[in-house]
N, C-alpha and C positions, 0 to 999 in steps of 0.2 A: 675303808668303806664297809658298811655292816654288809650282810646280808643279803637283807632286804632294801636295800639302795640297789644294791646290784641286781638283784631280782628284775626291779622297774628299771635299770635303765637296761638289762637285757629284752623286756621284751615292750621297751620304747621304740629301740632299733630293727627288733623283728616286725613292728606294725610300720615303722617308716617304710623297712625293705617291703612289705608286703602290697603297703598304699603304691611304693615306688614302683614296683613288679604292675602293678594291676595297671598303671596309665603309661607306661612303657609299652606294655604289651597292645593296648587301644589303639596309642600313638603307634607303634609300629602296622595295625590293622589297620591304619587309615582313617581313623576320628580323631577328634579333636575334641578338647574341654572350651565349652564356650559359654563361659561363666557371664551372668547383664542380671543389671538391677533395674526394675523390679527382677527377681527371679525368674526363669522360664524354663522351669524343669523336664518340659516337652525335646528341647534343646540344648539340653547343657551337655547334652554330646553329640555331635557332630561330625557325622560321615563325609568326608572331602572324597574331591576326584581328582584327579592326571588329566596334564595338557600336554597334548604330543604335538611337537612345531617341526616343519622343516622347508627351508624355502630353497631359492635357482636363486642365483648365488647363494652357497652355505655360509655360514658363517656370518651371516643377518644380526645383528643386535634384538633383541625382542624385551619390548617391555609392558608390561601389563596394569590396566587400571581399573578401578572399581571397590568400592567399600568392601565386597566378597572378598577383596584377595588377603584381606591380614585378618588372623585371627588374633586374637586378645594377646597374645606374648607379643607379634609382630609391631603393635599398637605401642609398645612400650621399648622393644629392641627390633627396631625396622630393621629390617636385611636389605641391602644398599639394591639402589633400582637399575636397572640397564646390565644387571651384570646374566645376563644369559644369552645365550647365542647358539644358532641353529644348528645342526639339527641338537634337538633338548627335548625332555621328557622333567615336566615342571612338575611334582609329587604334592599330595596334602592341599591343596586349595579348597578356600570354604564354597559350597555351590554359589550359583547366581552367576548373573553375568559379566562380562569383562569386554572390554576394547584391546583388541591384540595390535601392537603397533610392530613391525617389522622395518629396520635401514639400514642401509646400509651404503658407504660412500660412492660419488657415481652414479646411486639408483634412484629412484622416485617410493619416496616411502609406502607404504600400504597398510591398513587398516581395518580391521573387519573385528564388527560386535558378534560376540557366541555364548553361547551358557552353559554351565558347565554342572553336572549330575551329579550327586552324591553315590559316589561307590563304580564308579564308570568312566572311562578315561576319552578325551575328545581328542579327536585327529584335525589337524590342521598341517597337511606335509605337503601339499602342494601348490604354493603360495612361490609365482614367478615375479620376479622385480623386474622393471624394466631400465633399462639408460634414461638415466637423466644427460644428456647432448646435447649440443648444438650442430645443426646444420652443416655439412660440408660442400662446398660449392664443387660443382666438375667443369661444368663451362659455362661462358654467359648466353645466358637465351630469353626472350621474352618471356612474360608467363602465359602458359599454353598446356593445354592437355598431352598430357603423356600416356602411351601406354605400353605396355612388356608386352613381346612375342612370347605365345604360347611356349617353345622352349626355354622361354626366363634367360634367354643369353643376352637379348637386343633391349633398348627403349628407342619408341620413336615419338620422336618431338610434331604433334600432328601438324602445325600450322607451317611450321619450318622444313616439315619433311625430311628433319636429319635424324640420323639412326646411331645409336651409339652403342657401343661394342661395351659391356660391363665390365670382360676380363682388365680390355684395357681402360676403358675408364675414356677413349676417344673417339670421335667421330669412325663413323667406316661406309663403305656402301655395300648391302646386299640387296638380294632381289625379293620384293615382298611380292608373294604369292596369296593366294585366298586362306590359307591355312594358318598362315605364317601369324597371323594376329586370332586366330579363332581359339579360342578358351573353352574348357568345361561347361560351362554354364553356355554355350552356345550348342552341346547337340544333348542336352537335356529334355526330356518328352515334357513341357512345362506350359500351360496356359496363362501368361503373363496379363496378370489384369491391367491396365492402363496407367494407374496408382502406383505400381511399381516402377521405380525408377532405376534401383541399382539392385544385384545379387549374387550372390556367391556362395559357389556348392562346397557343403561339407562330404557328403558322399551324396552315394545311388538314391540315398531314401530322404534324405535333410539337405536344408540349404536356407541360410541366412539371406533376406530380401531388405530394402526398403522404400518408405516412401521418401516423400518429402520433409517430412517431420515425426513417424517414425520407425521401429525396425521392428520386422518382425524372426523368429522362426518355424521355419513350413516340414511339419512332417509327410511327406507323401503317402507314406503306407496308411497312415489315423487320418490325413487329408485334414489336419490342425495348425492352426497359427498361432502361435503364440506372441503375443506382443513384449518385447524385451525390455525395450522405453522409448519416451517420446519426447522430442526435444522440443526447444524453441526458436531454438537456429536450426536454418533449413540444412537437412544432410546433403551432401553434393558426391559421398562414395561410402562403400561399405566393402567388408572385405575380410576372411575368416583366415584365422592362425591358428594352426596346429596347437593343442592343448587346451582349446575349450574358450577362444576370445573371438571377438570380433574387433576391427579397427574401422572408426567410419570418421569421418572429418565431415569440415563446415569450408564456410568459404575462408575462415581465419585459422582452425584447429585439429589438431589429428589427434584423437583418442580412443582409445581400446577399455573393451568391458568384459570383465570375468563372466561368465556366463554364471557360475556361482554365487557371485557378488554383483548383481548388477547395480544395486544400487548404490556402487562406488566406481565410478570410472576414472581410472586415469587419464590427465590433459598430457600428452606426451608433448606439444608443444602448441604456442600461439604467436601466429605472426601476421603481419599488415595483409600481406594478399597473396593465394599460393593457388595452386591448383589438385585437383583430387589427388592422390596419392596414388602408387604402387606398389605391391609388396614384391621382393626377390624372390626369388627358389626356394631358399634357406628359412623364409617367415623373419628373418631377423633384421634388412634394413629394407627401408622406404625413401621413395623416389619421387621426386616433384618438382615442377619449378616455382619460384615465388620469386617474391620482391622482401629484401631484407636488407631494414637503411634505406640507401642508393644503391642497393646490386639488387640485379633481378641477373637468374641462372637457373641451371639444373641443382639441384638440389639431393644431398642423399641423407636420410638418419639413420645413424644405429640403437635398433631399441632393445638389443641383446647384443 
């Protein structure tokens, strides 16, 4: 080899290293080469951001959609879909927005659109699944209103007048006193407009209401209501769970809304004919009787 061959191919390899050094170092700061015809020179490099996931239960499947998520290499050597799982921290996405899908077996999927910044990493860690269940019967009972003793140990079947013991799961008899059913939301300093039909306190200062058809939230200290949404099926209960939800039902269904996400509620169940709901102690199962099939009973779901 002369010389001069070697000359050029010596510094063939220092301009590849050099080109390869400059888009490594990019690629490692977070942009991207985002080469499209016609040309768009404005863009042909591209700042991407971080998606930060973590949900209740961990270990969620999570998969993402949207034209933003692939850039040009991706397009040609797709990286296989569904392979991440919570908690994760998703690097180099082109901005725009995305459908984040979370499942996981057991659970009821969940959903939520976000967009995602150039040069800024988005959070998404608090995303709870709930059971996807079926109903477990405890005894049989007409369908009738239920409601939990203020210490969350009792339900009492109103029309039947039986009381039933949670630990055990069986009938019992105690002595119902005035207190014995009295609830938070009953020594509340609250001028209840007429409109209002069900409510449930978050603390001293908030408390989730509704009507008929729809819910609101009432800040007392700003004296603001916010309306959360409005249905078409009449609400018949509402009822707030630690972490930021409410659960309100119909005369067929019980679902809960992220206060975050309201405009994705989960249907946690639908059935021929039930009565309002009760939440336990715990926030985690709910109490009712319905008709399902030919059985009509007490009812309990677990939604965690």
């Amino acid at each position: 080899m002369s010389h001069r061959s070697r000359r050029i191919l010596f510094w063939s390899f220092f301009a590849i290293f050099i080109i390869a050094t400059f888009f490594i170092s990019l690629y490692a700061a977070g942009y991207r080469l985002n080469p499209s015809w016609p040309p768009n020179f404005k863009q042909i490099l591209q700042q991407t951001g971080t998606l930060i996931l973590d949900s209740s239960p961990s270990g969620a499947t999570v998969t993402l959609s949207g034209e933003k998520e692939m850039g040009w290499l991706e397009k040609y050597f797709p990286r296989q879909k569904g392979s991440y799982y919570t908690p994760v921290k998703i690097k180099k996405l082109n901005p725009g927005e995305y459908v984040v899908r979370f499942e996981s077996s057991g659970y009821w999927p969940y959903e939520k659109k976000i967009r995602l910044y150039p040069g800024e990493a988005t959070y998404l860690e608090d995303v709870e699944l709930f059971r996807q269940d079926l109903p477990a019967k405890i005894i049989d009972a007409k369908v009738q209103p239920v409601t939990i003793t203020s210490d969350k140990k009792y339900l009492v079947l109103g029309d039947d007048k039986r009381i039933i013991d949670l630990a055990s799961e069986n009938e019992t008899q105690i002595t119902l006193t005035a207190d014995t059913l009295k609830t938070p939301e009953d020594k509340i300093n609250f001028i209840k407009p007429a409109s209002i039909k069900y409510l449930s306190l978050i603390s001293s200062d908030l408390l989730v209401y509704a009507t008929d058809w729809e819910i609101y939230l009432f800040d007392a200290k700003e004296n603001r209501h916010t309306l959360i949404t409005r249905l078409s099926h009449k609400i018949n209960s509402v009822a707030w769970r630690q972490g930021g939800y409410i659960i309100y039902s119909t005369a067929n269904s019980i679902n809960i809304i992220n206060l975050k996400d309201r405009d994705n509620p989960t249907a946690l169940i639908n059935l021929e004919k039930m009565s309002a709901p009760v939440l336990d102690g715990s926030g985690n199962v709910l109490y009712f009787t319905a008709k399902i099939g030919n059985q009509e009973g007490l009812y309990k779901l677990f939604i965690k």
